[in-house]
FIKOLZA-1660 file (N, C-alpha, C; in steps of 0.1 Angstrom, whole numbers, plus 5000, padded with zeros to 4 digits):
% residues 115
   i   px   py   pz ch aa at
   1 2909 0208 1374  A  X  N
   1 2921 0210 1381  A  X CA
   1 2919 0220 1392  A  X  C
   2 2915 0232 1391  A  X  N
   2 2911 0242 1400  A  X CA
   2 2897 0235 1414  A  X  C
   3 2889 0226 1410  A  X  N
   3 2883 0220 1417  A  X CA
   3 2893 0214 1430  A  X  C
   4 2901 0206 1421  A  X  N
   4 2911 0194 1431  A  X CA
   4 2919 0205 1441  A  X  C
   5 2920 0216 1436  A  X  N
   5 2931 0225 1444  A  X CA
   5 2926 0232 1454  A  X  C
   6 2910 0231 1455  A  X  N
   6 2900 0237 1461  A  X CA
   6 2902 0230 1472  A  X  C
   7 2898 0215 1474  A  X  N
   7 2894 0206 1478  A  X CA
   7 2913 0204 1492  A  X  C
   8 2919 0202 1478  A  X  N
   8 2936 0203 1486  A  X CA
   8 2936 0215 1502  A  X  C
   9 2934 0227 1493  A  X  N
   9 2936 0239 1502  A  X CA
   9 2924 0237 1512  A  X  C
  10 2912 0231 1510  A  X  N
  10 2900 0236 1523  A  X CA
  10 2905 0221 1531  A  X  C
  11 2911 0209 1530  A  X  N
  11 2916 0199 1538  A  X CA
  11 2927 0206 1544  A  X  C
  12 2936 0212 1540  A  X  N
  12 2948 0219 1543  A  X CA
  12 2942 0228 1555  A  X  C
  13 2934 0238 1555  A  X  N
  13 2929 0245 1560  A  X CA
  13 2924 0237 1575  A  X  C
  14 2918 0226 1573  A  X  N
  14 2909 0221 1583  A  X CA
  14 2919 0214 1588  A  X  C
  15 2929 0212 1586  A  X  N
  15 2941 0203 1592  A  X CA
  15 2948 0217 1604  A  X  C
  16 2949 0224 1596  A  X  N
  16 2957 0236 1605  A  X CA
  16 2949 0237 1614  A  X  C
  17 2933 0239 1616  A  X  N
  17 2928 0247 1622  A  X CA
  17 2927 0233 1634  A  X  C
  18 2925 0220 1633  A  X  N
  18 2927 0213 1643  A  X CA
  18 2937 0211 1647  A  X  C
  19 2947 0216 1643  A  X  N
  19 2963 0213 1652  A  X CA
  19 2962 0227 1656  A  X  C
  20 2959 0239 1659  A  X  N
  20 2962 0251 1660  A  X CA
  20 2949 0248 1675  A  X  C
  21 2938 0239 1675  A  X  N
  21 2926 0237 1684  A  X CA
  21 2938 0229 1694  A  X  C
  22 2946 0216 1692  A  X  N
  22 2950 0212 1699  A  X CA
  22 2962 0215 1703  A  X  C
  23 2971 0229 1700  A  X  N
  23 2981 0234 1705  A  X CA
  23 2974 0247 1713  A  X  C
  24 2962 0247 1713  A  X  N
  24 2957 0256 1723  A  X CA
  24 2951 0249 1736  A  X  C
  25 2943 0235 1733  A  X  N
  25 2940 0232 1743  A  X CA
  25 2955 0225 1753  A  X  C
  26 2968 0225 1747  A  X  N
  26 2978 0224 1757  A  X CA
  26 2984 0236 1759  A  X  C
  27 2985 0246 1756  A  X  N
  27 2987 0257 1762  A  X CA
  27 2978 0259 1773  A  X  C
  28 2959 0261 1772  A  X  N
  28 2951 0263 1785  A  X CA
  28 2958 0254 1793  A  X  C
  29 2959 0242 1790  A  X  N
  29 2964 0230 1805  A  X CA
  29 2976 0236 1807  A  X  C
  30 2988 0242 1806  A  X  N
  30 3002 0249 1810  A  X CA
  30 2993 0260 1814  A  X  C
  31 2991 0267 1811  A  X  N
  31 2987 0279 1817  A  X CA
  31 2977 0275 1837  A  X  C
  32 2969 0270 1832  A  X  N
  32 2964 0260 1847  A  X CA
  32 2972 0254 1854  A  X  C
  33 2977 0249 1851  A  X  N
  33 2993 0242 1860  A  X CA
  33 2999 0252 1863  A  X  C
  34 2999 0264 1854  A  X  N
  34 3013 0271 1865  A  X CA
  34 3007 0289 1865  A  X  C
  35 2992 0286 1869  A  X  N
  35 2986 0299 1874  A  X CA
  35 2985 0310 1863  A  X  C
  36 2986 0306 1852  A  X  N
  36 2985 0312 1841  A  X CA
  36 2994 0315 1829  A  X  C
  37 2991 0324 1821  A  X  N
  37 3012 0320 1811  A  X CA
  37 3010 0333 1803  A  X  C
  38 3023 0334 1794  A  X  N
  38 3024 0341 1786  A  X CA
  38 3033 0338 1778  A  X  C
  39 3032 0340 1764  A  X  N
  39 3038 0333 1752  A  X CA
  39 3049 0345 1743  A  X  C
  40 3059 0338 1740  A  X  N
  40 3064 0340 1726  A  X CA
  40 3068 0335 1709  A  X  C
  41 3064 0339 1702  A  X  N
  41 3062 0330 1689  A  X CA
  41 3076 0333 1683  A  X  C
  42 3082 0322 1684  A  X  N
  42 3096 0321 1672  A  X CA
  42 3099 0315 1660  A  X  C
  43 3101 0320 1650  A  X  N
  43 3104 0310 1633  A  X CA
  43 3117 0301 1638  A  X  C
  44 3112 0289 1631  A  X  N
  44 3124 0281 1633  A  X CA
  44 3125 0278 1626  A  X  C
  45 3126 0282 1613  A  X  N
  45 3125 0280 1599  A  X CA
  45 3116 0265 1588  A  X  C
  46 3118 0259 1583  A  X  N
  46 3110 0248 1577  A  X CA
  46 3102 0235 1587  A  X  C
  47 3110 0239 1604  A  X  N
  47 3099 0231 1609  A  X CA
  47 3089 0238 1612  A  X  C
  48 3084 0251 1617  A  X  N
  48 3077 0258 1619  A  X CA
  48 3083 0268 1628  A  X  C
  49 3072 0270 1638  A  X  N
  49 3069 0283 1648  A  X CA
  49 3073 0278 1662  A  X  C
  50 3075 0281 1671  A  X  N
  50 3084 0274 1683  A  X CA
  50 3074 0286 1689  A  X  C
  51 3064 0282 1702  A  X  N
  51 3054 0287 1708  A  X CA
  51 3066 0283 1723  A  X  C
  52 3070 0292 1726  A  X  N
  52 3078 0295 1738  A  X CA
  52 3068 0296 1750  A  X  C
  53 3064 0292 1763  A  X  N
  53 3052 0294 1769  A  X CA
  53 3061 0300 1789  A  X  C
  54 3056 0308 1791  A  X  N
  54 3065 0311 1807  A  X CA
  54 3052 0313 1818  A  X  C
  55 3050 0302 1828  A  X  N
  55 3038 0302 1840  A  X CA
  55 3043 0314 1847  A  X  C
  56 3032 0318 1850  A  X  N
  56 3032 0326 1862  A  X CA
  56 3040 0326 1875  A  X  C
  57 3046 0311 1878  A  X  N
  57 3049 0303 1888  A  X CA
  57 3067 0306 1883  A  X  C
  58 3069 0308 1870  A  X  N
  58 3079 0309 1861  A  X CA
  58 3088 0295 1857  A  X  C
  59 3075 0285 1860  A  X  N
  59 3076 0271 1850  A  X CA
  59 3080 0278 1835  A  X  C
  60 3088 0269 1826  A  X  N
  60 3084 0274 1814  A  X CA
  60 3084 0259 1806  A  X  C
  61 3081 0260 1790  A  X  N
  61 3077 0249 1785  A  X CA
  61 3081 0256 1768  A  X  C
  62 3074 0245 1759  A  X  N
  62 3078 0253 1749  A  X CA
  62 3066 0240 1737  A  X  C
  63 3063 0244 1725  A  X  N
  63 3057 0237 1717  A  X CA
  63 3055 0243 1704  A  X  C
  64 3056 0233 1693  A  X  N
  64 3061 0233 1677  A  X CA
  64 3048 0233 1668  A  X  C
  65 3047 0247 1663  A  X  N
  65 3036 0245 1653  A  X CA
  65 3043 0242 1639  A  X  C
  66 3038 0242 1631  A  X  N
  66 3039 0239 1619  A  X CA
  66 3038 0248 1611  A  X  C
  67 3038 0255 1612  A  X  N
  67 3039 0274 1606  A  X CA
  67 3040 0285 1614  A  X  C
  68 3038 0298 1616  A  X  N
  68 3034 0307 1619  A  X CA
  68 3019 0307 1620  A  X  C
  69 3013 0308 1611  A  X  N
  69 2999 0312 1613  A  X CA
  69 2991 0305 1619  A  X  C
  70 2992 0291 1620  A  X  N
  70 2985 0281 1632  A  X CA
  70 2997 0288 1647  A  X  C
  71 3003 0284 1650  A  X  N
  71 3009 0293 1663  A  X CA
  71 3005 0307 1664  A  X  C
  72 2997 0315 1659  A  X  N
  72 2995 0323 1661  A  X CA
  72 2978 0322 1667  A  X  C
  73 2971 0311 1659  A  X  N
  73 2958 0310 1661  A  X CA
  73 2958 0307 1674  A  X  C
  74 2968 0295 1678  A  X  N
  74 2967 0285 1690  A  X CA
  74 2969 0293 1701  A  X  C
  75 2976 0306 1703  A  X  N
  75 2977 0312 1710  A  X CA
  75 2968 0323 1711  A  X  C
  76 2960 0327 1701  A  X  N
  76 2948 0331 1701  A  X CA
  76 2933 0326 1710  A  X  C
  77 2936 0314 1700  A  X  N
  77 2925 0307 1713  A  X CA
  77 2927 0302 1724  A  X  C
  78 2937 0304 1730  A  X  N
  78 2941 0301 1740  A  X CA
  78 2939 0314 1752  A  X  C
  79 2941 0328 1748  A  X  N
  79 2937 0340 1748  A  X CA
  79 2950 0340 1761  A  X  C
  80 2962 0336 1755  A  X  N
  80 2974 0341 1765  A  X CA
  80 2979 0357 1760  A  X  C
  81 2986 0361 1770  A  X  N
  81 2995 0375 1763  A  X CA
  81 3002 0369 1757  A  X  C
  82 3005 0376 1747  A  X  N
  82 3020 0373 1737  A  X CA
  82 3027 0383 1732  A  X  C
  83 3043 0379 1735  A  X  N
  83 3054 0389 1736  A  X CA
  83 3062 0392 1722  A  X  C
  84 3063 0402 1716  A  X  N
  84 3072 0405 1705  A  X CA
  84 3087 0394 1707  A  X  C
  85 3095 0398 1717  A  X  N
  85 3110 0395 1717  A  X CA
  85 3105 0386 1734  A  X  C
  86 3115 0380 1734  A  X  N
  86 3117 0371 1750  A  X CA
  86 3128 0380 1754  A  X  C
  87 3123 0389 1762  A  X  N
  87 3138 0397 1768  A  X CA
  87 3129 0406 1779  A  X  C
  88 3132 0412 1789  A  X  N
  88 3130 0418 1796  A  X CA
  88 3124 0412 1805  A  X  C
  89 3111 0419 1812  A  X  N
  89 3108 0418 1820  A  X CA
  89 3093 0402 1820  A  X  C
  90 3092 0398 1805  A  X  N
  90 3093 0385 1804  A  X CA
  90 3103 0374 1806  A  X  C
  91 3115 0375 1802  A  X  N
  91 3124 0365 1802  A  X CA
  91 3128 0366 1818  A  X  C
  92 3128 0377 1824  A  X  N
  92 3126 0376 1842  A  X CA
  92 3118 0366 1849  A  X  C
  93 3110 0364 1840  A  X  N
  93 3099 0353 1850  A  X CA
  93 3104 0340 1852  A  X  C
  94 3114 0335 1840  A  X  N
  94 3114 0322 1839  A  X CA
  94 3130 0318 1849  A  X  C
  95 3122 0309 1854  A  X  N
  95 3126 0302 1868  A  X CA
  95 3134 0288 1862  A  X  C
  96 3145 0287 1863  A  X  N
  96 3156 0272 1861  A  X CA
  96 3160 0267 1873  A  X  C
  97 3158 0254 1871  A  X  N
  97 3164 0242 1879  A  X CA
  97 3172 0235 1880  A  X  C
  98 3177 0226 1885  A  X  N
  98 3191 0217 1883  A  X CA
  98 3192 0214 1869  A  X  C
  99 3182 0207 1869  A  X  N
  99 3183 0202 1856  A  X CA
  99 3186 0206 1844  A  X  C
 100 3184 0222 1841  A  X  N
 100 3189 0230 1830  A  X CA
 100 3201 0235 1835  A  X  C
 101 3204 0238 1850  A  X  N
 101 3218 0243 1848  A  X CA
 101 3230 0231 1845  A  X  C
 102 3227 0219 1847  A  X  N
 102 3233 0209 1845  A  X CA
 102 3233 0208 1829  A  X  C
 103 3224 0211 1818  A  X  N
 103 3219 0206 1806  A  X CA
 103 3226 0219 1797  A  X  C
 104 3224 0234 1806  A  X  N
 104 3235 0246 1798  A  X CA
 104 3243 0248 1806  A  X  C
 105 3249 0243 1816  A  X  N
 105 3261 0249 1823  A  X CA
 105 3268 0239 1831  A  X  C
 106 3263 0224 1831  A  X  N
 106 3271 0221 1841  A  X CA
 106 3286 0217 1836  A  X  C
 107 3292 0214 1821  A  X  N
 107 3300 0211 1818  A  X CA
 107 3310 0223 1826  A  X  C
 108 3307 0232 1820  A  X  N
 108 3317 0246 1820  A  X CA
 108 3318 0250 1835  A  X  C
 109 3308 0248 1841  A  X  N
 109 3308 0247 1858  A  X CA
 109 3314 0237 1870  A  X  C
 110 3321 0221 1861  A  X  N
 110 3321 0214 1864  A  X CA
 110 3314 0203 1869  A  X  C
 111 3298 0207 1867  A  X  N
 111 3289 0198 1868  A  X CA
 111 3285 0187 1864  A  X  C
 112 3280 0175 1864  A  X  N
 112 3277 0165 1857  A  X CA
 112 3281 0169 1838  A  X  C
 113 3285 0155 1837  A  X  N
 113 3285 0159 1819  A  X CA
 113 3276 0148 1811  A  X  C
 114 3271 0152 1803  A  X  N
 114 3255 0152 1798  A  X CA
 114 3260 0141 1788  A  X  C
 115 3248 0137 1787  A  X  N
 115 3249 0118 1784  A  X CA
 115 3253 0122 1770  A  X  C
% end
């Protein structure tokens, strides 16, 4: 029994560690697109970690680990800064377009109303 649980946890392991490889190799590609980035990691409870991502350009993006501790790695090997809270003079960088003020505000603004 302890054998099989071995075997469970080191597949478990190797699963994380390749989704945590390929949630970094798309963070390096955002970061390149928009002159480099900087991250914050959010719980979003049983689906995982919400990796919040803001370019330099103040593109911003966003992508879903599967825990904490793989979003922690992916941002690791990705070797971005990463922010405690999204507030200050991080959340200043991020730059919105029609498309979001129409998607959070155009109802209340009178803007388009969302499908």
């Amino acid at each position: 029994m302890a054998e099989t649980q071995q075997v469970d946890d080191s597949k478990k392991a190797a699963r994380s560690e390749r989704k945590a490889a390929r949630l970094a190799k798309e963070i390096g590609a955002f970061a390149r697109e928009h002159g480099g980035a900087e991250g914050q990691i959010a719980y979003i409870g049983q689906k995982g970690a919400r990796i919040v991502l803001v370019g330099e350009d103040g593109g911003w993006g966003d992508l879903v680990a599967p825990d904490h501790a793989v979003a922690v790695s992916a941002v690791e090997k990705a070797g971005i800064t990463v922010h405690e809270d999204f507030d200050g003079d991080f959340a200043a960088k991020v730059r919105t377009g029609p498309y979001e003020w129409t998607r959070m505000a155009g109802i209340q603004l009178g803007g388009p109303k969302n499908p």
